[in-house]
VEXKOLVO-917376 format. One line per field, with one value per residue (C-alpha): residue number from 0; x, y, z. Coordinates in nm, 4 decimals. Each point is the difference from the previous one (the first is absolute). Layout:
<bapas>
pos = (NUM; ...) .
xx = (X; ...) .
yy = (Y; ...) .
zz = (Z; ...) .
</bapas>
This chain:
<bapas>
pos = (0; 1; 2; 3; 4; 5; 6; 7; 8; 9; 10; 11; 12; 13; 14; 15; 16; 17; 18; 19; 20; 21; 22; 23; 24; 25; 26; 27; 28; 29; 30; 31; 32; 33; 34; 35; 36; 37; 38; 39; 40; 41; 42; 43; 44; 45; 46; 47; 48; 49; 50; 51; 52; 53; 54; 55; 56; 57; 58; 59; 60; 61; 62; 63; 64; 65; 66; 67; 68; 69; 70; 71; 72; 73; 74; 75; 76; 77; 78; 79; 80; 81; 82; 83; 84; 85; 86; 87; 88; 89; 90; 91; 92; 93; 94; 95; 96; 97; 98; 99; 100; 101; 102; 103; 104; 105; 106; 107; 108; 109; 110; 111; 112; 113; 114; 115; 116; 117; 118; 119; 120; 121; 122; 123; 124; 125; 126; 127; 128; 129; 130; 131; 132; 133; 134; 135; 136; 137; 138; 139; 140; 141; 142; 143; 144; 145; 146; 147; 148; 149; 150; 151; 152; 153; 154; 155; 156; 157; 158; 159; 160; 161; 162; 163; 164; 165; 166; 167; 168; 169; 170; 171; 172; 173; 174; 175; 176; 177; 178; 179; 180; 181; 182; 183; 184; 185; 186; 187; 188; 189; 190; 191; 192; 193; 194; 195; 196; 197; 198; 199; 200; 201; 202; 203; 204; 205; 206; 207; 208; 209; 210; 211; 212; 213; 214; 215; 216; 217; 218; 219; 220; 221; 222; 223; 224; 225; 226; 227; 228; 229; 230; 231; 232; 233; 234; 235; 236; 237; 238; 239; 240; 241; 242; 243; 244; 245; 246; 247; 248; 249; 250; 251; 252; 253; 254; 255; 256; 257; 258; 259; 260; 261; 262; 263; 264; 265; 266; 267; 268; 269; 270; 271; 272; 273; 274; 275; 276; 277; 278; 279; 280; 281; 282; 283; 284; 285; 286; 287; 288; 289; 290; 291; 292; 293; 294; 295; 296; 297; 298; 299; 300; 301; 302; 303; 304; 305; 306; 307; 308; 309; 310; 311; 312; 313; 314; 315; 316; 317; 318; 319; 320; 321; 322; 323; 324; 325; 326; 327; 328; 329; 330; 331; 332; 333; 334; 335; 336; 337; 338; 339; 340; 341; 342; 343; 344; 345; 346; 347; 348; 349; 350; 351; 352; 353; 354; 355; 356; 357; 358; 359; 360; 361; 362; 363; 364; 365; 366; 367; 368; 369; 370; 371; 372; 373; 374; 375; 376; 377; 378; 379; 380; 381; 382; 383; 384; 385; 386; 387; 388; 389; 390; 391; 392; 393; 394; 395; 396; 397; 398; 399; 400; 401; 402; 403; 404; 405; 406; 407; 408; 409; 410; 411; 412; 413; 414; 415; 416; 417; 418; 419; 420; 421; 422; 423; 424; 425; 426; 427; 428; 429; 430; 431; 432; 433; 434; 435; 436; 437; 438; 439; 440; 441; 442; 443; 444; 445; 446; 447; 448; 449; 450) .
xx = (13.5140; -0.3705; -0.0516; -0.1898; -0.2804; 0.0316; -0.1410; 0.2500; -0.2674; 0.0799; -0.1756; -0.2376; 0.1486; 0.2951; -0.0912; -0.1595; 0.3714; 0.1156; -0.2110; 0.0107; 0.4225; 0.0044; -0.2943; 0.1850; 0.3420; -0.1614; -0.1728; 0.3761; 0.1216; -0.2543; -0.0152; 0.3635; -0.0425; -0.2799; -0.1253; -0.3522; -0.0839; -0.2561; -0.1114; -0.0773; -0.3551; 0.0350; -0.2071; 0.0069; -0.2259; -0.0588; -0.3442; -0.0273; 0.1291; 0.3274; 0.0168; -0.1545; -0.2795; 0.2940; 0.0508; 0.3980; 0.1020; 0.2844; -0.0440; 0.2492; -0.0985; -0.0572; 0.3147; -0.0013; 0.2127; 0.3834; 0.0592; 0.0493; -0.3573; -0.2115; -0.4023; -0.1159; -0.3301; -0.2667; -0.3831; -0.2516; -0.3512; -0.3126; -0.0065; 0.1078; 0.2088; 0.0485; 0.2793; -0.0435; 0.2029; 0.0450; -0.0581; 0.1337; -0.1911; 0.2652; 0.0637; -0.2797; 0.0591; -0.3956; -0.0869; -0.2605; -0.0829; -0.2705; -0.1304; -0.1741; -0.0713; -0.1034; -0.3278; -0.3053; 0.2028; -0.0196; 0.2808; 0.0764; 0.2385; 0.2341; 0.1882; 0.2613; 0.2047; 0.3388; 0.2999; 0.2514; 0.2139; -0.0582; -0.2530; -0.2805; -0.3527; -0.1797; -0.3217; -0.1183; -0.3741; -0.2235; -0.0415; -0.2718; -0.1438; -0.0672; -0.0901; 0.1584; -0.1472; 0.3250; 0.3272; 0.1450; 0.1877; 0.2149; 0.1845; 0.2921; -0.1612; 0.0433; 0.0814; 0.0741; 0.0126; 0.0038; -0.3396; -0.1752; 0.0964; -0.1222; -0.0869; -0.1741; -0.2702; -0.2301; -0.2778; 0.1864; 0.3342; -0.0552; 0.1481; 0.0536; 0.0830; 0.3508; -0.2310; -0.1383; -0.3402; -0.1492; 0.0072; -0.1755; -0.0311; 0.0513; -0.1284; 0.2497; -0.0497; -0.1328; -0.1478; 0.3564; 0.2948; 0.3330; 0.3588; -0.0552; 0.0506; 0.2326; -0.1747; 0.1993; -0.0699; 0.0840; -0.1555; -0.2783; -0.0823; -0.0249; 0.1259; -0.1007; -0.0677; -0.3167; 0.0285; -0.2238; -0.0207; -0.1104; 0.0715; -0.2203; -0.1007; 0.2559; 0.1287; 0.0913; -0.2894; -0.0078; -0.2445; 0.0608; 0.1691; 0.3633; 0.1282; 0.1639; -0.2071; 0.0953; -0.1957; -0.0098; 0.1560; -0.2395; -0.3162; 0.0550; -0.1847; 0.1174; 0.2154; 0.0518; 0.0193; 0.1814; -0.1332; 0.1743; -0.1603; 0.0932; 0.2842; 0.1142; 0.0049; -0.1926; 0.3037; 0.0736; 0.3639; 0.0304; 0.0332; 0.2874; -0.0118; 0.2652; 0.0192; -0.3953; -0.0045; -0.1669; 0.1527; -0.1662; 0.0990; -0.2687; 0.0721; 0.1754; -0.1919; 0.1677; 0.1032; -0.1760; 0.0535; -0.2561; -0.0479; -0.0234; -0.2647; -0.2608; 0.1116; 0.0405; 0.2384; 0.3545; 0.1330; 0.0150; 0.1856; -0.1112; 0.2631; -0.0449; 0.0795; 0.0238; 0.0727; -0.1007; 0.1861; 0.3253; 0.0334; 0.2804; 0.2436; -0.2289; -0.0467; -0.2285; 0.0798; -0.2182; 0.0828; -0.1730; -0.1245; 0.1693; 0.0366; 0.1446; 0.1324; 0.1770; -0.1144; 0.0968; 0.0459; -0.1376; 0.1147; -0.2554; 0.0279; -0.2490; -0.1351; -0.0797; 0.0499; 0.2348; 0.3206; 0.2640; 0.1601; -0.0870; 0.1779; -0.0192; -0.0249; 0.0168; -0.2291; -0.0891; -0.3651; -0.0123; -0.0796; -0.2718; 0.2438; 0.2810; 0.2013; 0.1846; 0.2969; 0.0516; 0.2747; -0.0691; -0.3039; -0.0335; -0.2986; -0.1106; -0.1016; -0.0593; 0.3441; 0.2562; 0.0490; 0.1177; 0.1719; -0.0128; 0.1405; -0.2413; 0.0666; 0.1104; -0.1105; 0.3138; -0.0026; 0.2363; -0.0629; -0.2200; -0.0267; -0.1825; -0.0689; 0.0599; -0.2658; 0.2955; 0.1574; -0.2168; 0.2695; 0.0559; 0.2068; -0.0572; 0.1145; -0.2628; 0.1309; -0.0185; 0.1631; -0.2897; -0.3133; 0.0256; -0.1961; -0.3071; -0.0620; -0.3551; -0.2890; 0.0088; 0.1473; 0.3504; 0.0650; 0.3020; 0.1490; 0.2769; 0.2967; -0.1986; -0.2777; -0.2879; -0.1829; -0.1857; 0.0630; -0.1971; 0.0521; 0.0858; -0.1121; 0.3017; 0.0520; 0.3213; 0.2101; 0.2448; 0.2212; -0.1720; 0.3262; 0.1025; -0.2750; 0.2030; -0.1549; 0.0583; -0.2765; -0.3282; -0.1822; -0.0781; 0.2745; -0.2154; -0.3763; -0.0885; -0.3182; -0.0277; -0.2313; 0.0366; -0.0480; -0.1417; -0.0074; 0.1705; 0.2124; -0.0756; 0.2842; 0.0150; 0.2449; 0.2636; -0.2432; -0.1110; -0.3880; -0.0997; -0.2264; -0.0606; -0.3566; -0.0127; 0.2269; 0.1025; 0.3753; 0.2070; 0.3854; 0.2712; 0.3583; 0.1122; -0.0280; -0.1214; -0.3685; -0.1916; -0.3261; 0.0552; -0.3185) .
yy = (15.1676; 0.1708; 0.2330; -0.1539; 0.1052; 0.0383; -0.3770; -0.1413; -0.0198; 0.1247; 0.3600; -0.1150; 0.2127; -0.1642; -0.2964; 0.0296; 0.1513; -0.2943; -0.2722; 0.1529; 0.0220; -0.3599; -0.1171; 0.1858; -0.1462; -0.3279; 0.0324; 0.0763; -0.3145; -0.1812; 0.1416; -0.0287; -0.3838; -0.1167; 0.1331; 0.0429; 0.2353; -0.1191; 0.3013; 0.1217; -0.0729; -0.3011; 0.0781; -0.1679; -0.1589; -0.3783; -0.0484; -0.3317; -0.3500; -0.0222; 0.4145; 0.1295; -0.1245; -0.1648; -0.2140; 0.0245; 0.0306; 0.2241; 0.3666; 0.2036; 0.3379; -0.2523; 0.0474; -0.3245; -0.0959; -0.1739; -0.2475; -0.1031; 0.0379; 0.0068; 0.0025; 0.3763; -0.1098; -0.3129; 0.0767; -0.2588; 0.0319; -0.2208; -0.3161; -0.3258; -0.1652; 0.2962; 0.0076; 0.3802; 0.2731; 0.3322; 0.3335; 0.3356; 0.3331; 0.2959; -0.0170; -0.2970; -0.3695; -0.1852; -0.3741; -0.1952; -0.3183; -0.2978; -0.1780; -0.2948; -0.1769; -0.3345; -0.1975; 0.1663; 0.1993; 0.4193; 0.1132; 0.3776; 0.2399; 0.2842; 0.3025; 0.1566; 0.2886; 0.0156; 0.2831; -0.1012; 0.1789; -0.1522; -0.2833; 0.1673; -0.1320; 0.2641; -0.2101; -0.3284; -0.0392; -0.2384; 0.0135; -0.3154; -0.2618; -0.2652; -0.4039; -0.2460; -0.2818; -0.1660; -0.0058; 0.2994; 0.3372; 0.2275; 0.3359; 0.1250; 0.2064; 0.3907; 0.2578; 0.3448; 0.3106; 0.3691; 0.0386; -0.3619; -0.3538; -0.2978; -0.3527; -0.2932; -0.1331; -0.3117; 0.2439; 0.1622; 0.2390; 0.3246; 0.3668; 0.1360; 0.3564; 0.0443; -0.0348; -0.3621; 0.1424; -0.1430; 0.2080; -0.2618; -0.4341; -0.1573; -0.3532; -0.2221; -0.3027; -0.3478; -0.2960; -0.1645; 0.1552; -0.0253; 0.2315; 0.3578; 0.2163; 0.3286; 0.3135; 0.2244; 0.3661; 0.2036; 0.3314; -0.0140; -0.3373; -0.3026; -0.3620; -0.3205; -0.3646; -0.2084; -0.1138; -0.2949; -0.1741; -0.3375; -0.2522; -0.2203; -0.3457; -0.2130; 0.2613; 0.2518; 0.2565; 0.2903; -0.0350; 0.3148; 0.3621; -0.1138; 0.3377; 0.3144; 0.3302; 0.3387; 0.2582; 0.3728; 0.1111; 0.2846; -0.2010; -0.3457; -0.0477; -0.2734; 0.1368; -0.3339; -0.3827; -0.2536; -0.3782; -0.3109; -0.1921; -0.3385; -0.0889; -0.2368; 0.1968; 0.1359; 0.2825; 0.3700; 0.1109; 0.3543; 0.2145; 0.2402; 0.2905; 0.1324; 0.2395; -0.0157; -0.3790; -0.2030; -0.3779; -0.2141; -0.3606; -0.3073; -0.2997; -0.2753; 0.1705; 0.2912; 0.3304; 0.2702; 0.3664; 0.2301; 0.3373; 0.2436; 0.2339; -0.2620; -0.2939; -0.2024; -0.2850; 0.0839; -0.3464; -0.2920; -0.2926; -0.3431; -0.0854; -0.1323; 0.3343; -0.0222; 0.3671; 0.2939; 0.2271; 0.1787; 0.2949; 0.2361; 0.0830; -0.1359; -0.3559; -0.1703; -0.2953; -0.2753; -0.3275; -0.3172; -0.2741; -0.3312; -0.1878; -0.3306; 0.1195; 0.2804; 0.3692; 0.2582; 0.3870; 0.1406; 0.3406; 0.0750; 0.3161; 0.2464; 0.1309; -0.3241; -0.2854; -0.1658; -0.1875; 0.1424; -0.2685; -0.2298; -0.1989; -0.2801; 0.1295; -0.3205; -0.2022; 0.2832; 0.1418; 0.3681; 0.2172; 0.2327; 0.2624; 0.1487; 0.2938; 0.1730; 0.2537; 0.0851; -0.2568; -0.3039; -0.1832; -0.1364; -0.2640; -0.1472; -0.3689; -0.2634; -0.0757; 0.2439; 0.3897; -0.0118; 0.2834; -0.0081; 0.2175; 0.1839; 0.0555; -0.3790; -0.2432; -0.1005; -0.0659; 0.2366; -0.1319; -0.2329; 0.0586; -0.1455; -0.4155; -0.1423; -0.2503; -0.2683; -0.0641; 0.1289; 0.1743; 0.4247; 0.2133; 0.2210; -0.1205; 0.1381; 0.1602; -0.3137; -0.1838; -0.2592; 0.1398; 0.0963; 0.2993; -0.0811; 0.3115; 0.1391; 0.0400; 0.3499; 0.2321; 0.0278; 0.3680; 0.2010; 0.3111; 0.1414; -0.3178; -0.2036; -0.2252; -0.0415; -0.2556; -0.2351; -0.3233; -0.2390; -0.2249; 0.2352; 0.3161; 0.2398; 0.2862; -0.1705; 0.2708; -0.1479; 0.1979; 0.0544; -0.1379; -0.2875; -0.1733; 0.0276; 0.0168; 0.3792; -0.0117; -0.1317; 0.1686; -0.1243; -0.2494; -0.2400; -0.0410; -0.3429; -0.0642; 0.2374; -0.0965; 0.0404; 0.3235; 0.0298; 0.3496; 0.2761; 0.2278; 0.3617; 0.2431; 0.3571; 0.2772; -0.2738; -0.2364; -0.3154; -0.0839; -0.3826; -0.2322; -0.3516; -0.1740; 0.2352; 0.2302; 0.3626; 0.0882; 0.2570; -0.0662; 0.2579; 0.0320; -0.1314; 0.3231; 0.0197; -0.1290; 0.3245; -0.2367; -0.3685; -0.1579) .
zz = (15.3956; 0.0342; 0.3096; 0.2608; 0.2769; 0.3393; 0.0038; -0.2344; -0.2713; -0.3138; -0.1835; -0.2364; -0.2229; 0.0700; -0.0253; -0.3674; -0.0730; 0.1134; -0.1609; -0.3200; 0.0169; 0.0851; -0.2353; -0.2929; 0.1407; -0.0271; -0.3474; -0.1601; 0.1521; -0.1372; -0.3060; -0.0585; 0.0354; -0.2415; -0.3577; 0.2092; 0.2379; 0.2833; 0.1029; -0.3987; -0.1433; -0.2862; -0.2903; -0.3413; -0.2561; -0.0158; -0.2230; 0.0096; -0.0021; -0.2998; 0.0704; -0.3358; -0.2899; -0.1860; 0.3066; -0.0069; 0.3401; -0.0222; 0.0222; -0.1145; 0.3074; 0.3130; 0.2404; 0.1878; 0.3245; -0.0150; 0.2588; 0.2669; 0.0406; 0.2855; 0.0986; 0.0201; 0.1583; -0.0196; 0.0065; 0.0045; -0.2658; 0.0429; -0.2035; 0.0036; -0.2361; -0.1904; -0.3263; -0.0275; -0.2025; 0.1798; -0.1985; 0.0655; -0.0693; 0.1662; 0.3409; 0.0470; -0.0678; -0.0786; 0.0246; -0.1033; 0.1713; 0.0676; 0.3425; -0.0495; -0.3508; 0.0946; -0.1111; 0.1322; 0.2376; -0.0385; -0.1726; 0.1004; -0.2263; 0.1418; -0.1041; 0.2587; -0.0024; 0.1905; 0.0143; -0.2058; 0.2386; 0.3322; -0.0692; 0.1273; -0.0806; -0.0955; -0.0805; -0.0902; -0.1540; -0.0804; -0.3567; -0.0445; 0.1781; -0.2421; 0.0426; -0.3019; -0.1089; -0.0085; 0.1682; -0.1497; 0.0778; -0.1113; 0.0780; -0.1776; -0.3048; 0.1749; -0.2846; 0.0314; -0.1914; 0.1232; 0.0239; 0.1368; 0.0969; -0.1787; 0.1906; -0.1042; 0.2216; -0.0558; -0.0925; -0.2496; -0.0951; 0.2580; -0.0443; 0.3301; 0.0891; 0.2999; 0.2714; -0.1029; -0.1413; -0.3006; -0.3191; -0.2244; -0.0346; -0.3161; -0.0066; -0.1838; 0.2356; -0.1376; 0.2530; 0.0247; 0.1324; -0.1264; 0.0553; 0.0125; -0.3145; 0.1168; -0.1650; -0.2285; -0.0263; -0.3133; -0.1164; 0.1903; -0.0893; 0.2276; -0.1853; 0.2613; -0.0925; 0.1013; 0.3678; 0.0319; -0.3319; -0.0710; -0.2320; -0.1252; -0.2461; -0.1682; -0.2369; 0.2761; -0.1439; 0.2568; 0.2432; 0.1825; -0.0520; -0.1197; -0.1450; 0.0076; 0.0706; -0.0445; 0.2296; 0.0605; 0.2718; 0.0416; 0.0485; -0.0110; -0.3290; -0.2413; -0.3368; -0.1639; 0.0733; -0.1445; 0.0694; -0.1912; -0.2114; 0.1663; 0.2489; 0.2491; 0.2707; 0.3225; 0.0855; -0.1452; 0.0586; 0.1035; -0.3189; -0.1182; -0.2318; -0.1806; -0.3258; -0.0266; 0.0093; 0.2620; 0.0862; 0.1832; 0.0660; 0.0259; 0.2279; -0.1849; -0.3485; -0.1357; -0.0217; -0.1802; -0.0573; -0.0373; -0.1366; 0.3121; -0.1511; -0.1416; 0.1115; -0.3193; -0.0078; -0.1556; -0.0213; 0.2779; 0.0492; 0.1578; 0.2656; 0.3120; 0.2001; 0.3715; 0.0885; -0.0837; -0.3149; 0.0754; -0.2731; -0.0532; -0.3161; -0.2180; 0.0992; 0.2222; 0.2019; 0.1577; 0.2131; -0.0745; 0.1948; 0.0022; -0.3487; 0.1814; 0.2675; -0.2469; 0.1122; -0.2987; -0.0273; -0.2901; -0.1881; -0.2435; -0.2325; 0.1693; -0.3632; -0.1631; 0.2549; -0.1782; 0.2281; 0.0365; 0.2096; 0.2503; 0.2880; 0.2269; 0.3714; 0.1297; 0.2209; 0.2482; -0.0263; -0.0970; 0.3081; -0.2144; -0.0754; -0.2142; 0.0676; -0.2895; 0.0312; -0.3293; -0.0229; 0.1767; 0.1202; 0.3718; 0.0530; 0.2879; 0.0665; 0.3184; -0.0244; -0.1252; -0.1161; -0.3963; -0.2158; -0.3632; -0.2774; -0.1100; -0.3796; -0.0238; 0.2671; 0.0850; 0.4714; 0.1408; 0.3686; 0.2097; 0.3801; 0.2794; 0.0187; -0.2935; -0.1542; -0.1081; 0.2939; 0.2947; 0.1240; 0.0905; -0.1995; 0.2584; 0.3891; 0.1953; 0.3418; 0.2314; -0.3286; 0.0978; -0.2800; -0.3453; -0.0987; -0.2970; -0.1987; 0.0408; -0.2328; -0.0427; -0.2714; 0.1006; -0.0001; -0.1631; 0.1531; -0.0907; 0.0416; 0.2227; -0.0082; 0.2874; 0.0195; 0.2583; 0.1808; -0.1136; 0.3332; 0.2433; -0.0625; -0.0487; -0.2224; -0.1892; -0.2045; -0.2673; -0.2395; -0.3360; -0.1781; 0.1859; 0.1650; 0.3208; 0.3513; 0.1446; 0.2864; 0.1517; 0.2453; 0.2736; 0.0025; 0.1734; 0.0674; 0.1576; -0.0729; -0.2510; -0.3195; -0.3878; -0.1666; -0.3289; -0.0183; -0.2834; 0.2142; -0.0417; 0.0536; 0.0879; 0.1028; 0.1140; 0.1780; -0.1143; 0.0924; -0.0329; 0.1826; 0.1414; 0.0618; 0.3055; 0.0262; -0.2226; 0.0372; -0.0842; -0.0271; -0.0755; 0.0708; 0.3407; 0.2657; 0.3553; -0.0148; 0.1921; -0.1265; 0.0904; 0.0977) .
</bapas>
């Protein structure tokens, strides 16, 4: 026990003594009961939406937490309506969103900064102000790399230094607005679709900007485009590079791969993709829209485009992503989470509500709602997979092998909306957002942070 004064109080000196006995005290309890450490600072790297330029969604050095899982913290970002992916640079998690959008109404862009530690905002800026023609918006195309951040705006794709301050503005935007492209960085070189494109006449001739650019990262100054000759649609899939090839998926049209120096077309194939290209051990794989009411998964050799298989995912709409973990395949759609074999096609597991019978494979808590799998890349770290609610918006965690149910965090939001959103993980902690709402989840401790 500390000495006291004549008063009772305690020696400040004492008292410091004392504090930092029973803070350390308290940080070996805590530590002795979860994987991550509150009162450590989380850093990590999380680039951008599908983790890496080969959009797999399973890195191989991300540490992720094991349930039972719990909300670190919950921090709110301007917008409305927002389906953005969080990105982590270090000890900072970044987030690009949109308020407004509507006809004639101003449309305003932001970039915030939080602590991945605590939640913190550090920042939030107004990046534009901008008033569409059209009802349109958008906000989930932040990139990262060590030295900028990359986010699409209606005026055009924007570097951006840590602080939110423009570097340079590339204008790749068209009068019509469609999804937005996700920006892949490699060697100094920036690869990002048209956003804003426009079809037009009977024969689908382009109208607008439909294409892939390549940019330098240095001063925003155009290296090559590539614009197709003809297609049917008005909507560039984010691109992925891999092994100084470029793949980039049209709407319903095709896929093409392009030579990442110049470029020039290496082969394509007319399919009617539906999400962007998933590329790792060689082959690249691509959803496709609905060929009555039968949605396919394509793997197509990555060198000459030729199939190597493809399979019937049923009739559940692709949810714009595919993660790869060098074995298996995990894609999203409005109705359930699918695994495939990767080398053969073959399903290893379905979870969430199935499309044939409307029922839930997995009970939700109250045993009264089945869970719908997001839209997001589901994400792969080490034997479990994150990914979000599409109908409540949880962070669900499954076990990469089985498909089964481990988690969701929070058990229970009434009220809550959908998520579209990619997880981004770091340093045990799982970062993932709502329409309005960032949260961090990690393994189930005393919350020092609940807001």
């Amino acid at each position: 026990m500390p000495s006291s004064n004549a008063d009772g109080s305690v020696p400040d000196s004492s008292r410091r003594k004392f504090l930092a006995t029973v803070g350390a005290a308290s940080l070996v309890r805590i530590a002795g009961c979860s994987e991550t450490n509150r009162f450590a600072t989380i850093t990590g790297s999380w680039p951008t939406r599908g983790y890496d330029a080969a959009r797999t969604g399973a890195p191989e050095d991300v540490s992720g937490p094991k349930p039972p899982l719990n909300r670190r913290w919950k921090a709110d970002f301007p917008g409305d309506w927002n389906k953005t992916s969080p990105v982590v640079v270090g000890d900072t998690v970044y987030l690009g969103s949109i308020v407004g959008g509507l006809s004639g109404e101003v449309a305003e862009t932001f970039l915030s900064a939080y602590d991945a530690s605590t939640g913190e905002k550090h920042w939030s800026r107004s990046i534009e102000r901008y008033t569409p023609e059209q009802n349109r918006r958008y906000g989930d195309s932040l990139t990262a790399t060590e030295d900028a951040l990359y986010l699409q705006t209606f005026r055009g794709l924007r570097a951006l230094d840590f602080d939110g301050r423009e570097q340079w503005v590339f204008e790749n935007t068209g009068p019509d607005f469609g999804d937005t492209c996700h920006p892949i960085v490699v060697d100094g070189v920036a690869y990002t679709g048209a956003y804003g494109s426009t079809t037009g006449g009977d024969e689908g001739e382009s109208a607008g900007l439909e294409g892939v650019f390549a940019v330098d990262t240095e001063d925003g100054s155009l290296v090559w485009r590539f614009t197709p000759e003809k297609y049917v649609s008005d909507r560039t899939f984010s691109p992925t590079a891999a092994d100084g090839t470029v793949f980039v998926s049209f709407w319903q049209s095709a896929v093409v791969a392009l030579d990442a120096t110049d470029g020039s077309v290496l082969w394509k194939r007319e399919i009617p993709a539906d999400t962007p290209v998933t590329v790792r051990n060689g082959v690249a794989f691509v959803a496709t829209d609905a060929e009555s009411d039968d949605y396919r998964l394509y793997a197509l050799d990555a060198t000459t485009g030729e199939t190597v298989w493809n399979r019937s995912v049923g009739g559940a709409w692709p949810g714009r992503g595919i993660s790869h973990d060098g074995d298996a395949l995990y894609l999203s759609s409005d109705r359930y989470l699918l695994s495939l074999d990767a080398e053969t096609g073959d399903e290893r597991w379905r979870a969430f509500r199935d499309a044939s019978d409307g029922a839930s494979k997995i009970d939700w808590i109250d045993d009264e709602h089945g869970l719908i799998a997001g839209w997001g890349i589901p994400v792969v770290v080490g034997d479990i997979v994150y990914t979000s609610d599409g109908e409540y918006g949880t962070l669900v965690a499954l076990d990469r092998e089985t498909g089964t149910l481990l988690d969701a965090a929070p058990k229970r939001r009434l009220g809550a909306s959908e998520s579209r959103c990619s997880p981004a993980v770091a340093d045990g902690v799982v970062y993932y957002t709502t329409p309005h709402w960032l949260y961090a989840v990690d393994a189930n401790t005393v919350e020092f942070w609940r807001r």
